[in-house]
PAZA-366469 format. One record per residue (C-alpha): x negated, y negated, z; residue in one letter; residue number from 1. Coordinates in Angstrom, 1 decimal. Example, Ala and Ser with C-alpha at 12.3 -4.5 7.8 and 13.67 -1.06 7.14 Angstrom:
2
{c1:-12.3, c2:4.5, c3:7.8, type:A, seq:1} $
{c1:-13.7, c2:1.1, c3:7.1, type:S, seq:2} $
# end
This chain:
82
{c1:-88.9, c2:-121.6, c3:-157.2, type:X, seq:1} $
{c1:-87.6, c2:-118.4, c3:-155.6, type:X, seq:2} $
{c1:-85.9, c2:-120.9, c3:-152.9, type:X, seq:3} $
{c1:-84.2, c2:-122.3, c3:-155.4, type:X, seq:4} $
{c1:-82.6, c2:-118.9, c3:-157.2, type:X, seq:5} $
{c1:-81.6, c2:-117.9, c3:-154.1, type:X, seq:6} $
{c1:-79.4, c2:-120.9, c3:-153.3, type:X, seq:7} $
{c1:-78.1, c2:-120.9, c3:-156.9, type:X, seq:8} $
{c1:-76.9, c2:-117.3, c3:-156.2, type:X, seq:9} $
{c1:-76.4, c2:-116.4, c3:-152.8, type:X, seq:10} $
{c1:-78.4, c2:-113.8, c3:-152.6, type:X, seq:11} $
{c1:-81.3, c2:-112.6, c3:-151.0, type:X, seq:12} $
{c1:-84.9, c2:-112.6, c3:-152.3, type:X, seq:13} $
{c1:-84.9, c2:-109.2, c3:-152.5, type:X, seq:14} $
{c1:-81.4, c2:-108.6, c3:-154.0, type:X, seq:15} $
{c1:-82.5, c2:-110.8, c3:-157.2, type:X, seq:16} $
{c1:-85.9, c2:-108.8, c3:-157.5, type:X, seq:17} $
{c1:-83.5, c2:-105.5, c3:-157.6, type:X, seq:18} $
{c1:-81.0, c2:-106.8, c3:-160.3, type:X, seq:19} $
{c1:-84.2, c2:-108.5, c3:-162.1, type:X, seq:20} $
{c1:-86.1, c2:-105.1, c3:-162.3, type:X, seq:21} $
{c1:-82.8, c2:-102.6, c3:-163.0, type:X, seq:22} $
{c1:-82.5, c2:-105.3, c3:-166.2, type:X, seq:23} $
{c1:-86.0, c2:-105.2, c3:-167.7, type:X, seq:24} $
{c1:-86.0, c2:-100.8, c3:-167.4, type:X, seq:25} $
{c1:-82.3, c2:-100.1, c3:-168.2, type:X, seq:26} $
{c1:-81.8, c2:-102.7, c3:-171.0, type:X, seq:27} $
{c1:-85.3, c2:-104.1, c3:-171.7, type:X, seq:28} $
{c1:-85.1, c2:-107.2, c3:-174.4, type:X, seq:29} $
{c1:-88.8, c2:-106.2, c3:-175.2, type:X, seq:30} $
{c1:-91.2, c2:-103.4, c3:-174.6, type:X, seq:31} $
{c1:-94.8, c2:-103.8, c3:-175.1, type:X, seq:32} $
{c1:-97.6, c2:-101.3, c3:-174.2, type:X, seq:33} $
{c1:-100.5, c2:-102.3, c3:-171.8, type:X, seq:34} $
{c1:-103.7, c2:-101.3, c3:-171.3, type:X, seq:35} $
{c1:-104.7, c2:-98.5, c3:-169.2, type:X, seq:36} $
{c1:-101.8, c2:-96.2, c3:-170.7, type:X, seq:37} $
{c1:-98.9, c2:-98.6, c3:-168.9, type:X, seq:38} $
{c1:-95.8, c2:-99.7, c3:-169.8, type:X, seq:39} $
{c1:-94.6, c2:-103.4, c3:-169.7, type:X, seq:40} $
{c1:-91.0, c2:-104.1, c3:-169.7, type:X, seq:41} $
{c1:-89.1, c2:-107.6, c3:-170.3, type:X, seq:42} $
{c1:-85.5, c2:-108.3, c3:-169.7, type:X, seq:43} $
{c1:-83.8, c2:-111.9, c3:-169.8, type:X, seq:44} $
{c1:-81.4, c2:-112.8, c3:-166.8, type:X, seq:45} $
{c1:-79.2, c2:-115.4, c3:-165.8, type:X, seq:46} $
{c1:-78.6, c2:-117.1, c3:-162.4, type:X, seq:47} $
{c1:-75.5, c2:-118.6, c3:-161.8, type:X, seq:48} $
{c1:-74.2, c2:-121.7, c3:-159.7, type:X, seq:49} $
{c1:-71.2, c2:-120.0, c3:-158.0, type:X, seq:50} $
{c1:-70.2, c2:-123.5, c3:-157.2, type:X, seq:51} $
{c1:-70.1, c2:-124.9, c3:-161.1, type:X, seq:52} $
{c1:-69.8, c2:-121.1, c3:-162.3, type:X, seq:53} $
{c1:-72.0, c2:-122.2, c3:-164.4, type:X, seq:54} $
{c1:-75.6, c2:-120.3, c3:-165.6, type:X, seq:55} $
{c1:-78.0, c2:-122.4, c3:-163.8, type:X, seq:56} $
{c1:-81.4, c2:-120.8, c3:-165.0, type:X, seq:57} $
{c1:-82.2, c2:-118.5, c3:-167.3, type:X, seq:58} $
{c1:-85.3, c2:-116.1, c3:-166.2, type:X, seq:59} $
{c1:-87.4, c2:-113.4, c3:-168.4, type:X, seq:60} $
{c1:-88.6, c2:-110.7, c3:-165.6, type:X, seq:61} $
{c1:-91.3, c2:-109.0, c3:-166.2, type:X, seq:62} $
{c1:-92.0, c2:-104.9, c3:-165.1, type:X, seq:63} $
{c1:-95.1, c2:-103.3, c3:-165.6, type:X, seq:64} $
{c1:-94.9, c2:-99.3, c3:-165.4, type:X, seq:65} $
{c1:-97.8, c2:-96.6, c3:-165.1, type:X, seq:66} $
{c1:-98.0, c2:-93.6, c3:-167.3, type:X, seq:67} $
{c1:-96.5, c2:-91.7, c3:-164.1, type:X, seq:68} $
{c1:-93.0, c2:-93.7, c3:-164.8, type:X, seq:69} $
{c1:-93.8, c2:-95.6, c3:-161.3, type:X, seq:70} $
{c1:-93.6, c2:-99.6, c3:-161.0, type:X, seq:71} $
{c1:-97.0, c2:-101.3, c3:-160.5, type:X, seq:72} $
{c1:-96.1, c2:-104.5, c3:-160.1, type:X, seq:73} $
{c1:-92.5, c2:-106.9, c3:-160.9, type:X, seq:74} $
{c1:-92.4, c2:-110.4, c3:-161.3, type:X, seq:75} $
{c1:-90.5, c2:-113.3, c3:-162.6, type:X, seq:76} $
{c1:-92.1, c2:-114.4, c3:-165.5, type:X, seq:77} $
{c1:-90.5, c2:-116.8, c3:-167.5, type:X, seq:78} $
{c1:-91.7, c2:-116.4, c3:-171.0, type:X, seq:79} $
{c1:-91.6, c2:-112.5, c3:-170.5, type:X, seq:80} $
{c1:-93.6, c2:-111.2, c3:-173.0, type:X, seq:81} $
{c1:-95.8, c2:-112.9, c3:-175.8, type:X, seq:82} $
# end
């Protein structure tokens, strides 16, 4: 699945994770607490066949934040949050 993005945008694993995570804490779609006093963050983004131009997946990352404001974990989701 992650092969896949990456062809669709030309871009690095690690590039998409970056823009993927800056969405779901700077414009979250959906906050929801967690246990244990964290934080989880959901933000919808869209990949893009640079070929068509056209917006070849839609995704739903998913960032989960301690009470310290650091990132636990980050992944892609899909659904985001219930």
């Amino acid at each position: 699945m992650i092969e896949l993005e990456i062809r669709i945008e030309r871009e690095n694993w690690r590039d998409i994770a970056d823009i993927a995570i800056a969405k779901s804490l700077d414009a979250p779609d959906r906050t929801a607490p967690a246990r244990g006093g964290k934080t989880c963050f959901s933000g919808q983004i869209y990949l893009v066949n640079h070929v068509t131009g056209q917006i070849a997946k839609t995704m739903e990352p998913t960032v989960i934040v301690g009470s310290d404001g650091a990132i636990i974990t980050a992944y892609p989701g899909g659904k985001g949050l219930p």
